[in-house]
N, CA, C and O atoms as a GROMACS GRO file, in nm:
protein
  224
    1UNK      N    1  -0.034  -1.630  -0.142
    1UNK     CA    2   0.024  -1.520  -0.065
    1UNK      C    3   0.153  -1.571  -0.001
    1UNK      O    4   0.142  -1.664   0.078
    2UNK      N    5   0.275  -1.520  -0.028
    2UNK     CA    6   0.369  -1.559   0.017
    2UNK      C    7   0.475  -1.507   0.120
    2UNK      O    8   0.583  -1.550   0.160
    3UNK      N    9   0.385  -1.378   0.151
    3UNK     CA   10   0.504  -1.310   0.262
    3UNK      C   11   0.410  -1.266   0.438
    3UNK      O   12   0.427  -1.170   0.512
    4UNK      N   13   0.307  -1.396   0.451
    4UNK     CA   14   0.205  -1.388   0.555
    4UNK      C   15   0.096  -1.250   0.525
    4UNK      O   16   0.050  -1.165   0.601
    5UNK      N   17   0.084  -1.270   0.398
    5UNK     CA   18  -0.088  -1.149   0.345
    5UNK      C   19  -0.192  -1.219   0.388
    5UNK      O   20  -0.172  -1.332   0.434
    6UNK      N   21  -0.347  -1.153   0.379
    6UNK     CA   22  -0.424  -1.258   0.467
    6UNK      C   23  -0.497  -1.273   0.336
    6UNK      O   24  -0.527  -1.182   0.258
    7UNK      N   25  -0.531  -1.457   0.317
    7UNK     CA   26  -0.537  -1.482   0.199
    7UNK      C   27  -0.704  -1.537   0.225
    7UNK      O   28  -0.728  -1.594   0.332
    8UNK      N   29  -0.819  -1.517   0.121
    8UNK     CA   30  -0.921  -1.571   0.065
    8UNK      C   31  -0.937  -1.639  -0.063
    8UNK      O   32  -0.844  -1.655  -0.142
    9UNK      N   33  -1.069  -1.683  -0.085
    9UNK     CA   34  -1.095  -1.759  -0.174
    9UNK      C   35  -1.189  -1.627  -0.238
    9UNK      O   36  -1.275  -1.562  -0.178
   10UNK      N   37  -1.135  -1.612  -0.397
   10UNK     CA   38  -1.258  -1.506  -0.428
   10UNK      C   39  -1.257  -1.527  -0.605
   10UNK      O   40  -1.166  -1.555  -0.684
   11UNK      N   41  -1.388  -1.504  -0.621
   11UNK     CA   42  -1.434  -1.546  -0.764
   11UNK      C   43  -1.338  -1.686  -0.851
   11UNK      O   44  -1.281  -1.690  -0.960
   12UNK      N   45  -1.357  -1.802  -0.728
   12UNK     CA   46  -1.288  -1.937  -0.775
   12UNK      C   47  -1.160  -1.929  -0.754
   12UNK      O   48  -1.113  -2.042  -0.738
   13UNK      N   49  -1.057  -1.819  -0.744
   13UNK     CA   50  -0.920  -1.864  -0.677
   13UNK      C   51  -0.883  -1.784  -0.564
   13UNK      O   52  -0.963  -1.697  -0.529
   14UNK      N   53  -0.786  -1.796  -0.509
   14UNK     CA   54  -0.689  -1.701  -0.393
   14UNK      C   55  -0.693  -1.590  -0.420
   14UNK      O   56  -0.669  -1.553  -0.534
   15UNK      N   57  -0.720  -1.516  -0.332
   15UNK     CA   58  -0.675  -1.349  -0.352
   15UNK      C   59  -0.595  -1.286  -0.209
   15UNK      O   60  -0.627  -1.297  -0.091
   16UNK      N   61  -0.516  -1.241  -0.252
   16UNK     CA   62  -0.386  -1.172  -0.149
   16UNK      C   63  -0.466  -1.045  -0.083
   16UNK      O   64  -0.507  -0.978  -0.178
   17UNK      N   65  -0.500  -0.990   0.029
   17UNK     CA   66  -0.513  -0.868   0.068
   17UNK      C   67  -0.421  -0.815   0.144
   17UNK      O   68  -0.422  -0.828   0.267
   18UNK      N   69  -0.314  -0.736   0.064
   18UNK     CA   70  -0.216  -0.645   0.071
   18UNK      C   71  -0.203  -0.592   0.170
   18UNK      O   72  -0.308  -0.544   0.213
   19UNK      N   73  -0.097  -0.575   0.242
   19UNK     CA   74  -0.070  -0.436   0.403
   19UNK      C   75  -0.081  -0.303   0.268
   19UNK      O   76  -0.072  -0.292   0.146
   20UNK      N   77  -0.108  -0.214   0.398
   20UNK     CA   78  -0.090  -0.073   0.290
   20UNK      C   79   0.057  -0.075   0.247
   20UNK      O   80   0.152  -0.143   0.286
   21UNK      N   81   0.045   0.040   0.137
   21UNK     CA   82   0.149   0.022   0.080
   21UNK      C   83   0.176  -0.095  -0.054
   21UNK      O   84   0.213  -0.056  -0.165
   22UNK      N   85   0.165  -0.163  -0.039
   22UNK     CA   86   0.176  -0.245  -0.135
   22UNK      C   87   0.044  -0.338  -0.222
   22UNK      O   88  -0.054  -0.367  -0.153
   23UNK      N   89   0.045  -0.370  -0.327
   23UNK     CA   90  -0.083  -0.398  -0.402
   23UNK      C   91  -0.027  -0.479  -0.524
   23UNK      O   92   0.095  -0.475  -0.537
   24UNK      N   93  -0.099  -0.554  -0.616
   24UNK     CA   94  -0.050  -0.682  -0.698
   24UNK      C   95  -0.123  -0.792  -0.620
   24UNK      O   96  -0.170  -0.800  -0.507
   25UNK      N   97  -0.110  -0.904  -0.766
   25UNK     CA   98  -0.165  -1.002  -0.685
   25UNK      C   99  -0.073  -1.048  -0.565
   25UNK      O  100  -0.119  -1.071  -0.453
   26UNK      N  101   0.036  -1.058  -0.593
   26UNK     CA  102   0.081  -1.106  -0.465
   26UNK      C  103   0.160  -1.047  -0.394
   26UNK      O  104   0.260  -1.107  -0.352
   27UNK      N  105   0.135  -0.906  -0.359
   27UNK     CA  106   0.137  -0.796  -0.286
   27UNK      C  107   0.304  -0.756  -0.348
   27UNK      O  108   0.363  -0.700  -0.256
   28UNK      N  109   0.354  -0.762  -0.418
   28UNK     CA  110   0.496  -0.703  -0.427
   28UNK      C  111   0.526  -0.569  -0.507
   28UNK      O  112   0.636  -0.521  -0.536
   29UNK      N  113   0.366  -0.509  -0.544
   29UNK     CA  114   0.425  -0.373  -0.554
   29UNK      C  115   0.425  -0.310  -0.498
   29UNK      O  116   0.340  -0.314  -0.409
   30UNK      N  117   0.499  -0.221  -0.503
   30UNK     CA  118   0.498  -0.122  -0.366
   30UNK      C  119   0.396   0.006  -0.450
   30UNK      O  120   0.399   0.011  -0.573
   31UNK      N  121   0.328   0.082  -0.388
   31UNK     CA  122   0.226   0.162  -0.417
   31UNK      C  123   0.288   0.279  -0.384
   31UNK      O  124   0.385   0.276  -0.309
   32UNK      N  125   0.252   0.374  -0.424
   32UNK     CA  126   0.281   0.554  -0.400
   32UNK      C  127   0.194   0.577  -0.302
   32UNK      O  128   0.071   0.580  -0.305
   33UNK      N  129   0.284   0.597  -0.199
   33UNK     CA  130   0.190   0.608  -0.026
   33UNK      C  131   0.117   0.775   0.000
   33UNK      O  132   0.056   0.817   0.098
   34UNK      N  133   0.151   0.839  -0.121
   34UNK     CA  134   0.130   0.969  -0.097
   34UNK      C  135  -0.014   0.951  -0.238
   34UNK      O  136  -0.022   1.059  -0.295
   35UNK      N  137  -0.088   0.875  -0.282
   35UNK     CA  138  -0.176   0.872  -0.358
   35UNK      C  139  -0.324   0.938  -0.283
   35UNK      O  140  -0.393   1.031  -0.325
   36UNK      N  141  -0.339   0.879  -0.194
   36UNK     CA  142  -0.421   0.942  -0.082
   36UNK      C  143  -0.414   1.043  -0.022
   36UNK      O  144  -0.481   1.048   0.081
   37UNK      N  145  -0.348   1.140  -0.051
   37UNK     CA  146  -0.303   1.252   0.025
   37UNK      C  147  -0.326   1.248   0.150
   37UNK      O  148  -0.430   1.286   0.204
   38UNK      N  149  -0.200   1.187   0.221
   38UNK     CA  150  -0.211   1.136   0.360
   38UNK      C  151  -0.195   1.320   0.481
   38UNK      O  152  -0.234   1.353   0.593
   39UNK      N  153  -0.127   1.376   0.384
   39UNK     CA  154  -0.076   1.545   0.502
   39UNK      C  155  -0.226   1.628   0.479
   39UNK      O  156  -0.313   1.649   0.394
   40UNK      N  157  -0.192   1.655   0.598
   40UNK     CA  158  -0.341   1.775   0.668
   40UNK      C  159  -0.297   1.868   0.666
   40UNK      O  160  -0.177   1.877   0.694
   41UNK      N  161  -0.360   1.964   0.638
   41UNK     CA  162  -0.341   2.173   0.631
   41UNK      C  163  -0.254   2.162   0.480
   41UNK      O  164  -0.188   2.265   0.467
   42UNK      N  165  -0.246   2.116   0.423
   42UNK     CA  166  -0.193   2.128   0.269
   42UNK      C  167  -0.083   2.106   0.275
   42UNK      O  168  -0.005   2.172   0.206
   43UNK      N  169  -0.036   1.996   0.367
   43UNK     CA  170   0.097   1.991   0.358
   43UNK      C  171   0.147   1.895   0.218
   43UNK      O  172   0.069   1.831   0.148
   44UNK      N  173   0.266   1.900   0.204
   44UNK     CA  174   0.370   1.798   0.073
   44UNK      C  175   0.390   1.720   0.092
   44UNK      O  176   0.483   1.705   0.173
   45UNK      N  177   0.320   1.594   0.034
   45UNK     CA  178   0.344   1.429   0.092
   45UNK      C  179   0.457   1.394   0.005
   45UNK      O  180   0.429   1.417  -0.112
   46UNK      N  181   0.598   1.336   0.027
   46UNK     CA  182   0.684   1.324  -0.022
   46UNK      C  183   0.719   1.163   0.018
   46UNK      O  184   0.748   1.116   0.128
   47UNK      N  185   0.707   1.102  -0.101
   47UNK     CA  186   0.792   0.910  -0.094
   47UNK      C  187   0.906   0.908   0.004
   47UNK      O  188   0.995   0.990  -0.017
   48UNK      N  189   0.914   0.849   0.080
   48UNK     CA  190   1.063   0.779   0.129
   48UNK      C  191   1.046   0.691   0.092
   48UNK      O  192   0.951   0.659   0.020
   49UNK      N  193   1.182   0.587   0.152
   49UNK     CA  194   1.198   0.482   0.144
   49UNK      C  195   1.120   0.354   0.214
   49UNK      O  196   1.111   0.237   0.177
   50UNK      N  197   1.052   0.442   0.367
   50UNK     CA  198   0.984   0.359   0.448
   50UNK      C  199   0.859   0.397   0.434
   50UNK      O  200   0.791   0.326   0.508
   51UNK      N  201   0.769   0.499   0.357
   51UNK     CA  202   0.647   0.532   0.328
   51UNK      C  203   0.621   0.645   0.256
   51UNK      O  204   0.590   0.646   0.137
   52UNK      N  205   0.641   0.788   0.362
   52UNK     CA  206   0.604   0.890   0.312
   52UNK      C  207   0.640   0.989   0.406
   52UNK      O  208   0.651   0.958   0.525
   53UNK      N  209   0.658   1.091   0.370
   53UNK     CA  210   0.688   1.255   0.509
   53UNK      C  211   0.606   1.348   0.482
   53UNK      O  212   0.590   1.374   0.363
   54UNK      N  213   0.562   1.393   0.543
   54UNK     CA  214   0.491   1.548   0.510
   54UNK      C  215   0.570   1.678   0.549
   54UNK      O  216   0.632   1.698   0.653
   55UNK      N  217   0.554   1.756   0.449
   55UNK     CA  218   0.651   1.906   0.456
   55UNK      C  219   0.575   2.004   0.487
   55UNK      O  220   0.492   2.027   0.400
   56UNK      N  221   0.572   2.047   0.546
   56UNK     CA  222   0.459   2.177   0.659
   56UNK      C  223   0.541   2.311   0.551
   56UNK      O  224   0.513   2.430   0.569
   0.00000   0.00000   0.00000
């Protein structure tokens, strides 16, 4: 883990556990923050650059 991820030992080697948002072994992809449908009342989860917005 190279950017302070919190790192274990799992099935014989290292495994990275990712901040949200990001996923890979060693956390550098960035994930589609709107996969979870993060907006309530049906709102439009839309990507930015820093996560995600919801459109009412």
């Amino acid at each position: 883990c190279l950017d302070g991820e919190i790192c274990s030992v799992a099935d014989g080697g290292p495994k990275c556990f990712c901040p949200d948002g990001f996923g890979g072994a060693s956390c550098k992809t960035k994930l589609n923050s709107c996969v979870s449908n993060p907006c309530q009342n049906g709102g439009l989860c839309l990507e930015t650059s820093s996560g995600f917005r919801c459109e009412c």
